[in-house]
C-alpha positions in Angstrom: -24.4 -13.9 -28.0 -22.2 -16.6 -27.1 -22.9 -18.9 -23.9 -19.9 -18.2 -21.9 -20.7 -13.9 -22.0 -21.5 -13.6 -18.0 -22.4 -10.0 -16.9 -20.4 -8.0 -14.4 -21.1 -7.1 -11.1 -20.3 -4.3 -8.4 -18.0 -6.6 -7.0 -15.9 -7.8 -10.3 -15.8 -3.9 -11.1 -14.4 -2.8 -7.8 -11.6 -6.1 -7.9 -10.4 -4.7 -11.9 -10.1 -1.0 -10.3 -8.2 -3.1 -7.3 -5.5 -4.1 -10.2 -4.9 -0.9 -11.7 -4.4 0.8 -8.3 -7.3 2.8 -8.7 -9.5 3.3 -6.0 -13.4 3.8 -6.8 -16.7 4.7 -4.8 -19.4 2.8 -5.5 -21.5 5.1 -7.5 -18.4 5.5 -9.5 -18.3 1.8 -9.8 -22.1 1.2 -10.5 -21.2 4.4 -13.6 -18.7 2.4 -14.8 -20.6 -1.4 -14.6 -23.1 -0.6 -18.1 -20.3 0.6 -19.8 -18.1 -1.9 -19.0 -20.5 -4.8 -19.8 -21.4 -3.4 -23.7 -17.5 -3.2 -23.8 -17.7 -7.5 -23.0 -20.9 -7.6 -25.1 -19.5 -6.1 -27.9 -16.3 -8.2 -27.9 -18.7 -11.5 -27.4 -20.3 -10.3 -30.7 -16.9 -10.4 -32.5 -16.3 -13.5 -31.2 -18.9 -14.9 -33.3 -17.7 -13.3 -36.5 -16.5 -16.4 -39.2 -13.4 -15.0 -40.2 -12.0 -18.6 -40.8 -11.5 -17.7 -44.8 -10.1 -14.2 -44.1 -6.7 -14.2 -45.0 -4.3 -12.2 -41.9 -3.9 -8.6 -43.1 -0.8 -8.0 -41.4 1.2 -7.4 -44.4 -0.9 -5.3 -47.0 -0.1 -5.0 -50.7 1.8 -1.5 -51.1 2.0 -0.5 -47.2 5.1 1.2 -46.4 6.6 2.7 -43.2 6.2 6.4 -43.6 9.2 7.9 -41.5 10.9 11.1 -40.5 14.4 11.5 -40.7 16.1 11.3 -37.1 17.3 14.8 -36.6 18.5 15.1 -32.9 18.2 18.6 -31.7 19.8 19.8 -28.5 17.0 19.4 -25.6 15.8 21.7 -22.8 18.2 22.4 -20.0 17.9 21.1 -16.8 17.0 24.4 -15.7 14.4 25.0 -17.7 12.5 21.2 -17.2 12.5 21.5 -13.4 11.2 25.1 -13.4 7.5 23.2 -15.4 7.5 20.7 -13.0 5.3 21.0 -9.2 8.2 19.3 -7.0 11.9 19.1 -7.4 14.7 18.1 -5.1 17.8 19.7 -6.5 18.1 18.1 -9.9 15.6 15.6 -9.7 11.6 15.6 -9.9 10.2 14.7 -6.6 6.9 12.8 -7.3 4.4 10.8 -4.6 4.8 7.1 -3.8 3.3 5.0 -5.9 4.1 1.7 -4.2 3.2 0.5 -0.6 6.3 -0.9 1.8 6.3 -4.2 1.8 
């Protein structure tokens, strides 16, 4: 394992939830924290990986975009969308807040 691999804590798992906006208790936290640390482990393992004579593989010999032909078809009506969603305000999807006032 390499030197620099330090373990998480409560506290860093609570401050990376803080980031994404999503809020967790602490037994959610403390589920997360093992899981979260192999995740780190794992990537310290790959760090020590000698890959220093392995050519980049980003263009393989014979690789080839496989794509579909672009067809555009006509969509579902307005109608038809807002009827599937929970919330509308005359044509438009009503959704919650997702940013705080400033």
């Amino acid at each position: 394992m390499s030197d620099t691999h330090h373990p998480l804590n409560i506290e860093t798992v609570h401050h990376i939830a803080n980031l994404v906006q999503l809020g967790l208790t602490d037994e959610e936290a403390a589920a997360f924290l093992p899981q979260l640390n192999a995740i780190l482990e794992y990537f310290a393992l790959l760090q020590e990986v000698d890959t220093e004579s392995v050519p980049p593989a980003f263009l393989l010999p014979g690789a080839r975009n496989v794509l579909r032909e672009d067809n555009p078809e006509p969509g579902m009506s307005r109608e038809a969308f807002l009827s599937n969603v929970p919330a509308s305000e005359g044509e438009y999807v009503s959704v919650p807040r997702v940013l705080e006032e400033a």
